[in-house]
N, C-alpha and C positions, 0 to 999 in steps of 0.2 A: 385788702383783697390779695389775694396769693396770687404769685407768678402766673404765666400758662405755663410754664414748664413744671412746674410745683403743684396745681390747682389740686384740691381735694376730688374734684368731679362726680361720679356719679355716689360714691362712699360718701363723700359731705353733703349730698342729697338724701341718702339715706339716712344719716346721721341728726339731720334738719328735718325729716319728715315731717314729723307732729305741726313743726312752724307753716309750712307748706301746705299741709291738710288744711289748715284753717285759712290760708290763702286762698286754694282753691273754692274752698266754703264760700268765702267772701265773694268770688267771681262766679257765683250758681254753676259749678263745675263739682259733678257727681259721680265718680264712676261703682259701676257696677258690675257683675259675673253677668254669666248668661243665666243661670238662675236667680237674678234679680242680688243679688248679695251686696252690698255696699265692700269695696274697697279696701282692703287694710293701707294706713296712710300712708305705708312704707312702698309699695307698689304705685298706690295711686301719685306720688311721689315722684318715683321713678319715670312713669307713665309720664307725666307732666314735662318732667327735665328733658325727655326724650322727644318729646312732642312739640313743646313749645320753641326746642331750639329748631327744630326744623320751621314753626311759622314765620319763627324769628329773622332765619336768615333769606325765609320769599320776599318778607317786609323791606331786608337788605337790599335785594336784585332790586327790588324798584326805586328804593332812594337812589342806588348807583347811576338807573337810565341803562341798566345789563338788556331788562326787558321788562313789559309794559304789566302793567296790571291784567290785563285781562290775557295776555299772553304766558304768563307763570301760572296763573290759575287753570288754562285750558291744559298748559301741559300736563299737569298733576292731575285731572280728571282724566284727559285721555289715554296719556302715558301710564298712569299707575292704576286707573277704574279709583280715583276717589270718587264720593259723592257730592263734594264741594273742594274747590282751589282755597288754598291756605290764606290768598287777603281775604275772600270774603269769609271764610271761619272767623279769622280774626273780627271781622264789621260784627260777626254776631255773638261772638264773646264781648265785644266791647274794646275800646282802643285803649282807654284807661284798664280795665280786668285785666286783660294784655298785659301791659305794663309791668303790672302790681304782681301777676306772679312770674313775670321777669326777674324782674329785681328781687322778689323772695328766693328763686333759684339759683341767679349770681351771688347773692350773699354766702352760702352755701357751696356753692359750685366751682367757683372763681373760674368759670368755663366763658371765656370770654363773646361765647355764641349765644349767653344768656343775659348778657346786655346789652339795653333795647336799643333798637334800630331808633336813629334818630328820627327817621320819618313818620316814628308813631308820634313823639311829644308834640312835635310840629302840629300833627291835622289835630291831636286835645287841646291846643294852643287856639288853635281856627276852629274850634266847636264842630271839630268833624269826629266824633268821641263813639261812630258805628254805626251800626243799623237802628238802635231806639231814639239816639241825633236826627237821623233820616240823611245822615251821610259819614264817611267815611272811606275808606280806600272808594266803594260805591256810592253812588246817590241810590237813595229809597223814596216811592209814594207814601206820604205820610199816611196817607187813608189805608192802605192795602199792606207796607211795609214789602213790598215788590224791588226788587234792583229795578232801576228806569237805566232805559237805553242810551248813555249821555257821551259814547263813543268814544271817551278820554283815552282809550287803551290806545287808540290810532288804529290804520289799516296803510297794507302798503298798496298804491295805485299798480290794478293789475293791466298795465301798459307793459310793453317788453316786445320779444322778441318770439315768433311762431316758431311752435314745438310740433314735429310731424314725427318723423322717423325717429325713434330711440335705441342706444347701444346698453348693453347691460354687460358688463364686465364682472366674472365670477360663475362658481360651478357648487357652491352651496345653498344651503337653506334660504336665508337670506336675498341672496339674487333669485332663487327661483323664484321666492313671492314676489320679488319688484315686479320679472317679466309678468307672470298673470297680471298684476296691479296695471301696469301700461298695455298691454294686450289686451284686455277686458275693458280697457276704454276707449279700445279704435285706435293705438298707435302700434305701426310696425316695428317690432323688435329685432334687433339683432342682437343675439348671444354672442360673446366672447370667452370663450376657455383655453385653459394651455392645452386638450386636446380635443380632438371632434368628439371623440366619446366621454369628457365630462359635459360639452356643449349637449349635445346629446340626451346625457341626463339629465340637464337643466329641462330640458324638452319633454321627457318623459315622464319628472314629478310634475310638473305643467300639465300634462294631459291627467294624469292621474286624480288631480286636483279638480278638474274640469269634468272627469268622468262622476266626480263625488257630487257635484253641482248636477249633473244632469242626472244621474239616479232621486236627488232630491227636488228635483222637480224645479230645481232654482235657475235652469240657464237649458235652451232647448239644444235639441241635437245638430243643428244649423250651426246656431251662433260658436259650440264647440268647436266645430268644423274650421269656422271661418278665422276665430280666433287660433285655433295651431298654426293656421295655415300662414298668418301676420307674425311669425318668431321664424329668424332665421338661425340655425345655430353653425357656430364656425371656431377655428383656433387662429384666423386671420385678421390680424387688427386692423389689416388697412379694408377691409368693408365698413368700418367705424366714420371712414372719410364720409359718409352718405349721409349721416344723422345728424339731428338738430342737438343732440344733449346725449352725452354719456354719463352713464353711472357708476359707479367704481364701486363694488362689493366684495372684495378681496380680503383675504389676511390682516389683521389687524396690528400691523407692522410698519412703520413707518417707511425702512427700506425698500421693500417691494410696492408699495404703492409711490413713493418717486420716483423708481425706475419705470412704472407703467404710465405716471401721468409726463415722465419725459416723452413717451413713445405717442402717449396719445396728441398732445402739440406738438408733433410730425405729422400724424397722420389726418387728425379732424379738421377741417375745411376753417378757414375763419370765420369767426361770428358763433360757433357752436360752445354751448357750455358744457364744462365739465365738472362733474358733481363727484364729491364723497362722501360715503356713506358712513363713516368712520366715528364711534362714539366715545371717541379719548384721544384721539391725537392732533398735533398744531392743523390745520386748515392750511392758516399763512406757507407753515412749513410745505405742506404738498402743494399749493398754488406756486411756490416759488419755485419749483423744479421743472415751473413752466416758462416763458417768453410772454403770458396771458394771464396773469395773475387777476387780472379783475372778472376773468371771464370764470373763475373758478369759488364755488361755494359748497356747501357742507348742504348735504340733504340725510340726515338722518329718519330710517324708519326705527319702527319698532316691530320686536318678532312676535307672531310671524305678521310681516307684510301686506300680507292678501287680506287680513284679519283686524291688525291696529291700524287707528283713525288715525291717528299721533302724527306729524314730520317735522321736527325740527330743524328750519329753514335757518342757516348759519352761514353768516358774513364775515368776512375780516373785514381791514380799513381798506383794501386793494379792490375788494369785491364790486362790479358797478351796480346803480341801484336799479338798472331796468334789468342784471340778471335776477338780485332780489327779487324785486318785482312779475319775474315772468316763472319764477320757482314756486313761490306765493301764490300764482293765481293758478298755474298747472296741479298743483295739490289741492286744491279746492274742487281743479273740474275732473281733480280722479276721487273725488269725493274723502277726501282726505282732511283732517284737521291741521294746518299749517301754523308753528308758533316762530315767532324770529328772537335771533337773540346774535347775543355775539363769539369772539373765538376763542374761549375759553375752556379748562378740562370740564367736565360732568356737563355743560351746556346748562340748560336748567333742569329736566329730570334729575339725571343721574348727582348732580349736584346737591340738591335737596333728599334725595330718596336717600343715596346709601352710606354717608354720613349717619343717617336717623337709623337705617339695620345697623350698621358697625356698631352704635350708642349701644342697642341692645345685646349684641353678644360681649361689648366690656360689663355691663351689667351683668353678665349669667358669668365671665372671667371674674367676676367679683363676690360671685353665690348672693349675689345681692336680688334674685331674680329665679325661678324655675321656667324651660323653656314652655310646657305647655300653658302657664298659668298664666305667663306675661301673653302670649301669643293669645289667649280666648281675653284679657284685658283690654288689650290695645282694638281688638277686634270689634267686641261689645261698644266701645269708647266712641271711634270713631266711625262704627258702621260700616269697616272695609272687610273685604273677603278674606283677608290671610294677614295674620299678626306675621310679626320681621322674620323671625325663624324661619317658618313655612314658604315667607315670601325666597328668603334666600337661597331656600332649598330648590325651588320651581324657577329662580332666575339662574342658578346654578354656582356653587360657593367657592370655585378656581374662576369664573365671572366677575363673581362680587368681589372677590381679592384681589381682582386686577384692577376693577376700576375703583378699589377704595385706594390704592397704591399710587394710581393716575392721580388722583385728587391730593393724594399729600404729596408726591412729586411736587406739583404744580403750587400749591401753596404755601408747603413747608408748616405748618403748625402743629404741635401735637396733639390737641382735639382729634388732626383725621389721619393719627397713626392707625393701620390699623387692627384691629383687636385680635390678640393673642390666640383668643380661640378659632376665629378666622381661619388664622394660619394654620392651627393646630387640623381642623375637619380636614383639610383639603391635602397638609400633606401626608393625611391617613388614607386620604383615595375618599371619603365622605362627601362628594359634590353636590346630593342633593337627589332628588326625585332620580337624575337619568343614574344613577348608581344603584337608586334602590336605601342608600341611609345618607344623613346629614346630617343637622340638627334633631331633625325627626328621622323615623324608620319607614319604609314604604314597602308594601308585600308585594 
């Protein structure tokens, strides 16, 4: 097996194709165009190495105990619109199939993310070999082949601490969907911006937001009314002292968010939490620029706010469990999908997802790949809306640079350098949809 620093990677996938094809075969893995076309093996190849190392490393988070079974899986459905989480794919590929084109990808690959997670041998071991066993990561009804509700994932006890009043710190996109998000479920908001008049605008795409809701007939002219009327907006952080829980939706900067959450353990009352919304940096780090470290946890949305189900509820070891716990349960009662995990970069989205884009533009850095043809592959394959390309055009590709950057910061491996051509779109000015070209072109 080659180094990781050496590994042949996605070239000795291609080069192994044919052996792969026939792997695939073996595991009733068939891909095909949107015109029904079977696959050339070198693609569907590709497709595979790309794919499986992403199943490969959910199957990881869960050996670790990072986060639970059904908590990685919720992410990836609601965070990314899959139409199944990556353990139950795998229960229905099979835990052995799995395996088998594991191993024929590492052989090839020497990509260290292509060999298997030991928590697969294990449940083949214990006859939990998938969904046609009638178990695996899931339990199944034999009669029906149904997941049975067997609650192994856990739940965190929504005991805690009463959330009334909320602060939302920030003056973009971002914060503006949180306030609609907490405003629209009956909690008083207070805006924080560095001026009245970005506070202001926070107020304004707010109504504007509300004014689209009541043209569609989705929210009456009352309840508008009453919900502007619940957002206070201001540039003064000491009306923060009032609220049960701030939100931090600032800069994605590690320096100015510890100088704001030093400010906020000045001014917020004891017992209130404070939350960051931040999707790549230490937690611990901004918890400890407080005197309150356990009262501080990681509330990640997805953009926009108002719109994704998604929050991933992030603890350190400092964190206490009835703020977990009251983070947990306030995300559910704003109708919101809550996954927990722990303090680590990418958390489990970003983790999983853009690793598996970066795989696909070293593949196009390699001509081993054209971008429309991989993008309608992967697409047709897995039934998602937008192959990597497209995806990273619409997430935005000076985005995806940063947080493929975070990730290999954070773990140092060359698997999640990231890919050349990456670098290349973005420092052409090529970001993606909001530019107009990317990967793809947009009129």
């Amino acid at each position: 097996m080659a180094s990781d620093r050496a590994m042949p990677g996605l070239v000795g996938v291609a080069d192994g194709a044919a052996a792969i094809a026939g792997t695939l075969a073996g595991a009733g893995i068939r891909l095909e165009t949107a015109d029904g076309k079977q696959v050339k093996s070198e693609s569907a190849a590709l497709a595979a190495a790309i794919w499986f190392a992403y199943l490969n490393e959910a199957a990881r988070m869960v050996d670790e105990e990072y986060a639970t079974r059904d908590d990685v899986d919720a992410a990836m459905r609601f965070g990314c619109g899959y139409p199944k989480g990556p353990l139950l794919q795998i229960d229905e590929i099979g835990l052995e199939r799995t395996i088998n084109v594991l191993e024929a990808l590492a052989e090839v690959s020497g990509d260290p993310r292509h060999q298997p997670a030991e928590g697969l041998a294990r449940r083949v071991e214990a006859g939990q070999t998938g969904r046609e066993s009638g178990a695996g990561y899931y339990r199944y009804d034999q009669a029906t082949g149904e997941v049975v509700d067997d609650a192994s994932g856990g739940s965190a006890v929504e005991a805690g601490r009463e959330i009334g009043a909320v602060g939302v710190v920030g003056s973009g996109t971002m914060a503006t969907g949180i306030v609609e998000v907490f405003a629209r479920a009956g909690h008083p908001v207070v805006v924080v911006a560095r001026s009245v008049e970005k506070a202001d605008g926070v107020v304004a795409g707010l109504t504007k937001s509300l004014d689209r809701a009541v043209s569609k007939g989705r929210l009456s002219e009352e309840n508008r009314s009453e919900i502007r009327a619940s957002v206070t907006p201001t540039n003064d952080r000491a009306l923060l002292g009032q609220v049960d829980l701030v939100v931090e939706a600032i800069v994605e900067d590690i320096g100015p968010k510890r100088e704001l959450f030093k400010s906020l353990d000045q001014v917020c009352r004891p017992g209130s939490i404070l939350a960051t919304t931040t999707s790549s940096l230490s937690i611990a780090d901004i918890a400890w620029s407080t005197s309150r470290p356990q009262d501080v946890i990681g509330m990640h949305f997805f953009n926009p706010a108002a719109v994704m189900k998604l929050v991933e509820v992030v603890s350190t070891w400092d964190t206490s469990d009835d703020v977990e716990a009251t983070v947990v349960g306030l995300c559910r009662r704003l109708g919101k999908v809550p996954v927990r995990c722990g303090d680590r970069a990418g958390f489990i989205v970003n983790y999983l997802l853009f690793p598996y884009l970066n795989d696909a533009v070293k593949a196009l850095d390699a001509r081993l790949v054209s971008v429309e043809t991989f993008d309608d592959v992967i697409k047709q394959w897995q039934g998602i809306p937008l192959g990597p390309f497209a995806l990273l055009d619409v997430v935005g590709n000076d985005v995806s640079l940063a947080i493929e950057r975070t990730i290999h910061s954070a773990f140092g491996k060359p698997c999640y350098q990231p890919a050349t051509g990456l670098e290349k779109v973005v420092a052409e000015g090529k970001l993606g949809r909001k530019t107009g070209s990317g990967f793809h072109s947009y009129g």
